[in-house]
C-alpha positions as CSV (number, residue, x, y, z in Angstrom):
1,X,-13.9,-13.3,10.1
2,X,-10.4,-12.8,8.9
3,X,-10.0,-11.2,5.3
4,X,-7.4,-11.2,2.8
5,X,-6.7,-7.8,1.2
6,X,-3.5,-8.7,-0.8
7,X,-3.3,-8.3,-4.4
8,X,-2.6,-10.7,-6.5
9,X,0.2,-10.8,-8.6
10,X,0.9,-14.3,-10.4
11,X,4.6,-13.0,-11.1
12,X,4.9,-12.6,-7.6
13,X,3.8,-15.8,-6.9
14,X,5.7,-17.6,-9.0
15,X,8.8,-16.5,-8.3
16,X,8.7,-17.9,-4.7
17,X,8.5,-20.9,-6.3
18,X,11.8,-23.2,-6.8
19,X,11.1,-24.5,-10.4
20,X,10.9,-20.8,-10.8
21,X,13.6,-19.2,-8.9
22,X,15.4,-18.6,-12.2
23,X,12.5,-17.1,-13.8
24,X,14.0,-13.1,-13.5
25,X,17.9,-14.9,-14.3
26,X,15.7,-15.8,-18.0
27,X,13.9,-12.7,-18.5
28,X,16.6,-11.0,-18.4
29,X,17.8,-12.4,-21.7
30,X,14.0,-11.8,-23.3
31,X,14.1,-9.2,-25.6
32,X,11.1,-7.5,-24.2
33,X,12.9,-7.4,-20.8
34,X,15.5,-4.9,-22.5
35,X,12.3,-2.5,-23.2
36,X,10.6,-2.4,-19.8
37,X,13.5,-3.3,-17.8
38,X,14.5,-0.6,-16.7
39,X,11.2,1.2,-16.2
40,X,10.6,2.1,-12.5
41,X,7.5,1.6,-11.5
42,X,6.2,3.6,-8.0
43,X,6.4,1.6,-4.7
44,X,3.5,0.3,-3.5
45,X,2.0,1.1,0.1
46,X,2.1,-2.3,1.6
47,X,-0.3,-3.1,4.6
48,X,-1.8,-5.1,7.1
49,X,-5.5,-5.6,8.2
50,X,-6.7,-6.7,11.5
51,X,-9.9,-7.4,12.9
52,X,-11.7,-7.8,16.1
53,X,-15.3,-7.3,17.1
54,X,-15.4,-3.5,17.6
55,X,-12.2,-2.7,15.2
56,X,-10.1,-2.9,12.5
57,X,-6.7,-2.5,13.0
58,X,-4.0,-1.1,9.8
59,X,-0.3,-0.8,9.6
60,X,0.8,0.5,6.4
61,X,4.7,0.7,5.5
62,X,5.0,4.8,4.2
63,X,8.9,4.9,4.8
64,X,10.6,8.3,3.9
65,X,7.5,10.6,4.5
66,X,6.4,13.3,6.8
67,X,3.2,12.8,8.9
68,X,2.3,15.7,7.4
69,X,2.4,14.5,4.1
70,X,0.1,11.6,4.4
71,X,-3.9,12.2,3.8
72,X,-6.7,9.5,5.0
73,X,-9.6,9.5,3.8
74,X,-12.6,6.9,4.9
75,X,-16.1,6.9,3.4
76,X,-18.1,4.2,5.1
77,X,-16.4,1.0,4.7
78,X,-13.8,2.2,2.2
79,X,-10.2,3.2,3.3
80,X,-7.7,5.7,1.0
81,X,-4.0,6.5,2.0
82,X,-2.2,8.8,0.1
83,X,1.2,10.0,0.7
84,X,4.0,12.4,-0.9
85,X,7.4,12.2,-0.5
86,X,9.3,14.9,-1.5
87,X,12.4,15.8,-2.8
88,X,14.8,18.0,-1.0
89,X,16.6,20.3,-3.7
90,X,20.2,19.8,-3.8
91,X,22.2,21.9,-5.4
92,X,25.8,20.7,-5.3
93,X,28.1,22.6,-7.6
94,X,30.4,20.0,-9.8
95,X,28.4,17.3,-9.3
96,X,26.8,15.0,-11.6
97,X,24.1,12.1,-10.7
98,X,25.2,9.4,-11.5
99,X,22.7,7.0,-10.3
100,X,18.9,7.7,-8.6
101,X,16.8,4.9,-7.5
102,X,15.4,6.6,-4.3
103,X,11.3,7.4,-4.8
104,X,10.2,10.6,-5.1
105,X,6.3,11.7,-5.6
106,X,2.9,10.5,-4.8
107,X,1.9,7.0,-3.3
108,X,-1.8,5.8,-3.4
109,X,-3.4,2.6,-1.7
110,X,-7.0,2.3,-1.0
111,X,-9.0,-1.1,0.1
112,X,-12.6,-1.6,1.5
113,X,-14.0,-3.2,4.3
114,X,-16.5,-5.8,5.1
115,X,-18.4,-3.0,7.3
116,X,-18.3,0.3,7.9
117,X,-15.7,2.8,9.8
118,X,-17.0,5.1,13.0
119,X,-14.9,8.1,11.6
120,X,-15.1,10.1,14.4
121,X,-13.7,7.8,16.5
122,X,-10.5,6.9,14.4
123,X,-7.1,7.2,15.4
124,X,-3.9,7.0,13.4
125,X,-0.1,7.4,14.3
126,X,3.1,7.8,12.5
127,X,6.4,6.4,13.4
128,X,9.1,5.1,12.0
129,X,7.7,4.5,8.6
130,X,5.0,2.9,9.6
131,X,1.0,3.9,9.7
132,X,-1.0,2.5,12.4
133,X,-4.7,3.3,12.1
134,X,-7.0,2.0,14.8
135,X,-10.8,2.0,12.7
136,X,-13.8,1.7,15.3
137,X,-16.5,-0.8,13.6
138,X,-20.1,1.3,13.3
139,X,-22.4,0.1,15.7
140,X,-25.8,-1.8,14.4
141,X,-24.3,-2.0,10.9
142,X,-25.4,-5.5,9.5
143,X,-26.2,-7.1,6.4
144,X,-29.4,-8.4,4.9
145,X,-29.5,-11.0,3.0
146,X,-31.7,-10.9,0.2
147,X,-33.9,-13.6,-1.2
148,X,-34.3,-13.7,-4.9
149,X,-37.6,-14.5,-6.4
């Protein structure tokens, strides 16, 4: 049972497109592009699910952060990553920024499962960038299907 835990964004989408390739090229001349554009929004934590009968397996992409820094959090079938990169104070004497585009502050990504997680048996590594959680499947969780009368 393979699940698809992307979210949707029709933007996205249609800008993989080739009738839409130029789509950004003619927002850029919108004049509501000139109020948002250059708003930064926060990265997103971007991951991968996989499944098979006794686990689900998760690499998340959390580049730039300590191990330290990243909190899991699972409450039956329901999965939260947080993360928090921080900023290492520099003080350089003369100089001015002239340019900052590099992330710095709190990530958040949660998604939920079809069944439930055996948290004591979960294990999760850091390297690289990449999270890789290894979430045991409870044993003699089912579902019931209910009848409606």
């Amino acid at each position: 049972m393979a699940n698809n835990l992307t979210h949707f964004d029709p933007f996205n989408e249609l800008s993989r497109l080739e009738a839409f390739r130029g789509f950004d090229d003619l927002m850029k001349n919108f004049r509501l592009r000139s109020m948002f554009g250059d708003v930064d929004t926060e990265p997103r934590i971007k991951i991968d699910v996989t499944e098979d009968e006794e686990k689900y397996m998760v690499k998340a992409d959390i580049p730039g952060v300590k191990k330290e820094d990243i909190d899991i959090d699972i409450n039956g079938n329901e999965v939260a990553i947080a993360a928090e990169l921080r900023r290492d104070k520099e003080d350089n004497a003369g100089e001015a920024v002239v340019r900052s585009e590099r992330y710095y502050g709190k990530q958040y990504r949660s998604f939920t499962l079809p069944r439930e997680i055996n948290e004591a048996n979960v294990f999760a590594t850091y390297e690289n960038g990449v999270l890789q959680m290894t979430l045991p499947k409870k044993s003699g969780t089912s579902s019931r299907k209910i009848t409606v009368n």
